[in-house]
C-alpha positions in Angstrom: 29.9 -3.4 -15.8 30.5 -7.3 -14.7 28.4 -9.7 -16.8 27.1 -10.5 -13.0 26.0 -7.2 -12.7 24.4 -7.2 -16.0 23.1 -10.7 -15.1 21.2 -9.1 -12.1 19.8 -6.2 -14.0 18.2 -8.5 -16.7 16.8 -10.9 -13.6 15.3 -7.6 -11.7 13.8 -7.2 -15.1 11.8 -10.6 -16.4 10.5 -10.9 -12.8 9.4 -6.9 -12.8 8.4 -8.3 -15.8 6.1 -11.6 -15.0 4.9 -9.7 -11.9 3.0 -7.1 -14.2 1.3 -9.6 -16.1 0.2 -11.5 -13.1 -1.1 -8.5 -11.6 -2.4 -6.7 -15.4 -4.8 -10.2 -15.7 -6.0 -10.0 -12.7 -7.0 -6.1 -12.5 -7.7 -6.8 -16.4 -9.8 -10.0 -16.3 -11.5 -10.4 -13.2 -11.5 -7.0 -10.9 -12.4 -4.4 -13.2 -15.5 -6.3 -14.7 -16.4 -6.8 -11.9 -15.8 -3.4 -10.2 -13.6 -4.7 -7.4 -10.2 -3.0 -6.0 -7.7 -4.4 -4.2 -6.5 -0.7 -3.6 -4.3 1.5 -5.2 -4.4 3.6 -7.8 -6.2 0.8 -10.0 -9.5 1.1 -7.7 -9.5 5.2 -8.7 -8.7 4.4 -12.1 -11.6 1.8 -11.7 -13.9 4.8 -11.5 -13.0 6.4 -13.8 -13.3 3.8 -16.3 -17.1 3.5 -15.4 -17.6 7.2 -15.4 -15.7 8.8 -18.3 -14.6 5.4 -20.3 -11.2 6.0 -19.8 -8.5 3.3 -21.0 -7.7 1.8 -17.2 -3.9 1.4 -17.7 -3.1 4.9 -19.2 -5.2 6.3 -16.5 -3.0 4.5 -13.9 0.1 6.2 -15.5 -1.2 9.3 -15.9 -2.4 9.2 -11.9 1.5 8.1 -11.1 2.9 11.0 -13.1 2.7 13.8 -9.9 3.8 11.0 -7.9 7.3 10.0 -10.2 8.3 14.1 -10.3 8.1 14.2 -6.5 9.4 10.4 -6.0 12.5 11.4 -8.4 14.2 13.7 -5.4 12.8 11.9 -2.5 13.9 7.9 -3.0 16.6 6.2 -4.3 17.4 6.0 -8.0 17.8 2.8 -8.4 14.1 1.9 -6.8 12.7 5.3 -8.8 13.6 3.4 -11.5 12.1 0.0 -11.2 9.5 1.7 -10.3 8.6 3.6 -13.4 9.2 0.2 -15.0 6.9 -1.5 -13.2 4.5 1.3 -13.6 4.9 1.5 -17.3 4.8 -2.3 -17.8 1.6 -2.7 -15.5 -0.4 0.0 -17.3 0.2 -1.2 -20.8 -0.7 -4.8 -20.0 -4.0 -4.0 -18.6 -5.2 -2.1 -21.6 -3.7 -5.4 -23.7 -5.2 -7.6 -21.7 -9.2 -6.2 -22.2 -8.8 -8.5 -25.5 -9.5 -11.6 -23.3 -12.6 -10.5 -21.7 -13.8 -11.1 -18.2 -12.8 -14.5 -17.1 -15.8 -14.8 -14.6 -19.0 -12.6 -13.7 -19.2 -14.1 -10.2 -17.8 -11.6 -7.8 -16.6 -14.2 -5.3 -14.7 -15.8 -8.0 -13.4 -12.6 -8.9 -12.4 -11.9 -5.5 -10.5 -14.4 -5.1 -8.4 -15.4 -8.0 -8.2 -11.2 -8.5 -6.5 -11.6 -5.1 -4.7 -14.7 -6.0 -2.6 -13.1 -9.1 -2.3 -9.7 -7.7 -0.7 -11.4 -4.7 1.9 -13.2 -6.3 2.9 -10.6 -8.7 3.4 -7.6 -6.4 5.4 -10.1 -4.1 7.4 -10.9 -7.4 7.7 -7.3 -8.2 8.9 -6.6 -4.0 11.1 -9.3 -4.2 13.5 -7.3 -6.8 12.9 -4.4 -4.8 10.4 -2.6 -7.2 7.0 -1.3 -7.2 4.6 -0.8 -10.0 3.9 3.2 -8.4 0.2 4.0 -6.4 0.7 3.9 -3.1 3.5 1.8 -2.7 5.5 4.5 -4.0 2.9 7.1 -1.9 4.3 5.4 1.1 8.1 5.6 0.2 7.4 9.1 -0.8 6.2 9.5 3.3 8.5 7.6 4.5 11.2 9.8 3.2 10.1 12.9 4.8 9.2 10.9 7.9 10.1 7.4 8.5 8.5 6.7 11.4 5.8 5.6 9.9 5.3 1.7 8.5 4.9 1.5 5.1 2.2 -1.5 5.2 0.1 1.0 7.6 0.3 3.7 5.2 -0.6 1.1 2.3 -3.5 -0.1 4.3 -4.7 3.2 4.6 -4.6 4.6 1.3 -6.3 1.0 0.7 -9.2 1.7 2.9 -10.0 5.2 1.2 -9.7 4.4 -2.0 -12.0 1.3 -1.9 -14.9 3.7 0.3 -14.8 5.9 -2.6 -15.0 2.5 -4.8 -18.0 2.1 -2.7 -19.5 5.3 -2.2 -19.3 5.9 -6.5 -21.1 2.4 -7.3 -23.5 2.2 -4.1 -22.6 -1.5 -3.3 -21.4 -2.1 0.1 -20.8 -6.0 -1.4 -18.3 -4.3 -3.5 -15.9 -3.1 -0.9 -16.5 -6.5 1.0 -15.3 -8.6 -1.7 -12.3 -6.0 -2.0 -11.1 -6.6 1.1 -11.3 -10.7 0.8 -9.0 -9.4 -2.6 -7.0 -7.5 -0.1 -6.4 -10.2 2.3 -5.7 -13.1 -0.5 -3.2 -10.9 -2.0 -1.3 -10.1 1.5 -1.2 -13.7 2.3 0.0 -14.4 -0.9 2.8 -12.3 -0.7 4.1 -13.5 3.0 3.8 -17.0 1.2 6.1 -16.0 -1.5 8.4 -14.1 1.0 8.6 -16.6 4.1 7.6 -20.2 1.9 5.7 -22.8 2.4 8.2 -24.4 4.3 7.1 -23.4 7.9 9.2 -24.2 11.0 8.4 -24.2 14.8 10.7 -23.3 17.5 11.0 -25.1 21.0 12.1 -24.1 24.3 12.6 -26.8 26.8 13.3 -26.5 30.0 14.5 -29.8 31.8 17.3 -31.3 34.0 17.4 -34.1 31.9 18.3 -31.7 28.9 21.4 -34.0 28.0 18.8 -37.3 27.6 16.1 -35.5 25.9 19.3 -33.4 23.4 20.5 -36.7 22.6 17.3 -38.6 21.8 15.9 -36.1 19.5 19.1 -35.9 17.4 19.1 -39.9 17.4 15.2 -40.2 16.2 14.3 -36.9 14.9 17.7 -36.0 13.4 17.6 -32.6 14.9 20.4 -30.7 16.2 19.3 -28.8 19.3 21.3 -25.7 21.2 21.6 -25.6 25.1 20.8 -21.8 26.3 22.2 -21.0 30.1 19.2 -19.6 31.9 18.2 -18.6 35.4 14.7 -19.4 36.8 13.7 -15.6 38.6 11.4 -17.5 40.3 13.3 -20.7 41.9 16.9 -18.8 41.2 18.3 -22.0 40.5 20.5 -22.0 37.2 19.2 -23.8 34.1 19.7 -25.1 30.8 17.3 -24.6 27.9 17.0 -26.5 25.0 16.4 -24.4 22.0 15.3 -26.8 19.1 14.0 -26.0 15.6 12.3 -28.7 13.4 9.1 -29.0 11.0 5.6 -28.9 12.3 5.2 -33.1 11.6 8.0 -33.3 14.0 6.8 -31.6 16.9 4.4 -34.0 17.9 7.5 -36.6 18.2 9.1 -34.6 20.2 6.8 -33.7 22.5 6.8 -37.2 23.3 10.4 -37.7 24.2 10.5 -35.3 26.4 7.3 -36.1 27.7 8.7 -39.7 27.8 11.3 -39.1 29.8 10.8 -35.5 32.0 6.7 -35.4 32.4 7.8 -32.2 34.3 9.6 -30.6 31.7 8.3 -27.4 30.8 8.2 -26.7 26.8 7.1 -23.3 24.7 6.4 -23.8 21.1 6.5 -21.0 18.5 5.9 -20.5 14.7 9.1 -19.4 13.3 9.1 -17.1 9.9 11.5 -18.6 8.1 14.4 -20.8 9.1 17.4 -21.4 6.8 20.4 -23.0 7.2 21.9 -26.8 7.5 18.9 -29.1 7.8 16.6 -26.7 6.2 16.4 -23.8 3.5 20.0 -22.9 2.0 
């Protein structure tokens, strides 16, 4: 095995890692005292706790166990793997962590930074293409036998159920509506981690003047722009489209060139996931 192989492996690890104790604190410290979810086989294991005492993290394992044996012939090794890692490393930590004690009482709070550090360590965990078992590795098991279905719909779903039963159990319809703030934090937080913070826009600009207004923005905004050979269905008159990327402070400059110089000019402007390349992300 090349030391960059071996290099990789102990990478996947630390982040699988730091990802469990993001999200081991925040299931530990601020959702479980406060009987919040933010899905997954943490929210059953949630019950549990509150109904027979049982240690939270070795319930989680023990939940994930039927899953593993079927995930073992139905997914691919090297995520199986990972996975069991993840779920092993996130279950231990959250019986650790009950040494700390609840951070806050407040259920907003609780809400919010729960979401918070649950977002940012399952994006962590994704990122090395891992899971820490529930229903992530419900929806791969799906998937597998029918992939056709989107595994964020089958997340959601799973979500939704197992945070009705969180509410149906404790009787506190507050309780599933803070879970789903936790819910929403934690998805944002993981297209943050994913896409950046570094948001782009994308223009199309359609203009006869395309060479003036090409030439001015790579002059003042020092952005490159591509001309596009279009047809107007419409008029049926052959045109060129400017297709121009740049940060969202620099739309607004240049919107005014072309404004400035075609106040005809006809100009779409879109958010763009992520942009990398020469002038932006490498």
């Amino acid at each position: 095995m090349s030391y960059k192989k071996i290099f990789l492996i102990i990478k996947e690890h630390i982040f699988i890692l730091l990802g469990t104790i993001l999200m081991a604190f925040a299931v530990s410290n601020f959702l479980v005292p406060n009987q919040l979810s933010t899905g997954g086989f943490s929210g059953i294991s949630t019950i549990l706790y509150y109904l027979f005492k049982f240690p939270v993290g070795i319930t989680t394992i023990a939940l994930n166990i039927p899953l593993s044996l079927i995930a073992f012939f139905r997914i691919d090794k090297s995520l199986f793997f990972k996975s069991v890692i993840g779920t092993v490393f996130l279950s231990l930590f959250i019986d650790k962590f009950e040494i700390f004690g609840t951070v806050t009482n407040d259920r907003f709070l609780a809400c919010i930074y729960g979401g918070i550090l649950t977002g940012l360590g399952t994006a962590i965990i994704l990122k090395v293409g891992a899971s820490t078992g529930g229903t992530d590795l419900l929806s791969y098991i799906i998937r597998s036998y029918n992939n056709k279905y989107r595994s964020s719909r089958l997340i959601l779903i799973a979500d939704i159920f197992i945070i009705s039963i969180n509410i149906l159990f404790f009787r506190e319809i507050e309780i599933g509506l803070y879970s789903v703030i936790s819910i929403y934090i934690m998805g944002k937080l993981i297209d943050i981690v994913f896409e950046g913070f570094y948001f782009t826009k994308v223009m199309f600009i359609v203009s006869d003047q395309y060479e003036d207004i090409a030439k001015l923005i790579g002059n003042r905004v020092k952005r490159g722009s591509t001309g596009i050979y279009a047809k107007g269905m419409y008029s049926k008159e052959d045109k060129v489209m400017l297709f121009c990327v740049a940060s969202r402070k620099e739309i607004t400059e240049i919107k005014n060139i072309v404004s400035n110089i075609d106040k005809n000019a006809f100009i779409v402007t879109a958010d763009a996931m992520e942009t990398l390349g020469r002038g932006f992300t490498e």
